[in-house]
C-alpha positions in Angstrom: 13.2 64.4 8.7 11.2 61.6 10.0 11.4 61.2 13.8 11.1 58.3 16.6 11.8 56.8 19.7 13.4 53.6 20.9 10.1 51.9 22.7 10.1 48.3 24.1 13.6 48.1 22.5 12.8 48.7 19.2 13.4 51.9 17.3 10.0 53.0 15.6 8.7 56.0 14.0 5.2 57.1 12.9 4.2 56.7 9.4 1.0 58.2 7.2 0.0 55.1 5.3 -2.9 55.6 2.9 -5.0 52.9 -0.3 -5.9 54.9 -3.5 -8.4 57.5 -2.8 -8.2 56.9 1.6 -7.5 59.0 4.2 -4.0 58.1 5.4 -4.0 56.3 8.5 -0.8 56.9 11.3 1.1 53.7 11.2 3.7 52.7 14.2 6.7 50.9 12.7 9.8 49.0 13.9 12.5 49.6 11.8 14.1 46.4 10.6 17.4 46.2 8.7 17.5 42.4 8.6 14.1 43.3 6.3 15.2 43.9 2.9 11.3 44.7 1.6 9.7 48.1 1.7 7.2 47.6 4.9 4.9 44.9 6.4 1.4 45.4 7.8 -0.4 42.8 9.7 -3.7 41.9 7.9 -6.5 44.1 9.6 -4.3 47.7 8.5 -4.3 46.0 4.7 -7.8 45.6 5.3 -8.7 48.9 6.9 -6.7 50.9 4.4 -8.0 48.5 1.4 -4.8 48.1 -0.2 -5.0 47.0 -4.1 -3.5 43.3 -4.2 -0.4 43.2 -6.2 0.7 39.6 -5.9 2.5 37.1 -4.0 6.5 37.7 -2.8 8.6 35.2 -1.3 10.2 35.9 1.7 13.1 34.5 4.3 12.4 34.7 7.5 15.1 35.4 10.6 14.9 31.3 11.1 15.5 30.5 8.0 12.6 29.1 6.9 10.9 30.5 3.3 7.1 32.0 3.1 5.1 33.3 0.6 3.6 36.5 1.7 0.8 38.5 -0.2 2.0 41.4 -1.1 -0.1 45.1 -1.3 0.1 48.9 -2.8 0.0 51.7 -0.5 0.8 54.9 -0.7 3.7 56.1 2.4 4.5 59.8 3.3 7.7 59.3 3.0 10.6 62.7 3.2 7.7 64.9 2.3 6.5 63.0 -0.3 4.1 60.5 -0.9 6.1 57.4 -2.0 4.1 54.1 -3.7 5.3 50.9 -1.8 5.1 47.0 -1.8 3.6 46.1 1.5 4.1 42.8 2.5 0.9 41.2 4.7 2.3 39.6 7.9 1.2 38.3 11.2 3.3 40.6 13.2 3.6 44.3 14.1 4.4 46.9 11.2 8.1 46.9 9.8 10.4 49.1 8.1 12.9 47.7 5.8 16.0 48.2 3.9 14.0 49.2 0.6 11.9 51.9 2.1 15.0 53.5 3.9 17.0 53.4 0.9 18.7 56.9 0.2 18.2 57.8 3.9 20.8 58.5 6.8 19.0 56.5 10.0 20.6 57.5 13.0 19.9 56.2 16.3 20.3 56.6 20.5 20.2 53.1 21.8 18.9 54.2 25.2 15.0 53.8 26.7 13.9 56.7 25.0 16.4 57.4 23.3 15.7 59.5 19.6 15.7 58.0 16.1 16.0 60.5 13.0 16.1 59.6 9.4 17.1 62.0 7.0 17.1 61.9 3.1 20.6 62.2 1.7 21.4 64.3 -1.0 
């Protein structure tokens, strides 16, 4: 199980992010289900992890508006396992999305400090 806290109103969890052949780094991330991608990073983690480039994704932002995103390979620990992911390069702080917790049970306490659990489903 992969465990959190609500901080600054956001439920985040620590994750082990590595690049082929790195030593994973601990990643903070928000979880986002209005984010249907796997997980963003802003661009100094893609750098300091030296992701592979895999591409360009388009994206919808919460206004509306469309972007086109650069897009990564990494490497997540992820129920015990590493997991390969699309990372998604952005300006803002790390993000979970829908793709990543796909399969998973995400329960949360929506109080400062509350807990924040995902579990894999059978």
């Amino acid at each position: 199980m992969i465990t959190g806290t609500i901080r600054n109103g956001e439920a985040v969890v620590e994750l082990q992010v590595s690049g082929p052949g790195q030593t994973p780094q601990q990643v903070e991330a928000a979880i986002d289900t209005g984010y249907n991608g796997y997980l963003t990073l802003p661009g100094d983690l893609v750098s300091a992890l030296q992701l592979p480039f895999a591409g360009h994704r388009r994206a919808t932002l919460a206004d509306g508006s469309v972007t086109r995103l650069d897009v990564y390979l990494a490497s997540v620990a992820w129920h015990g396992r590493d997991t390969e992911v699309l990372i998604s390069q952005t300006l803002a702080a790390p993000l979970i999305g829908m793709a990543l917790l796909e399969g998973s049970r995400v329960t949360i306490d929506v109080i400062v400090g509350g807990e924040v659990s995902i579990e894999e489903l059978p």
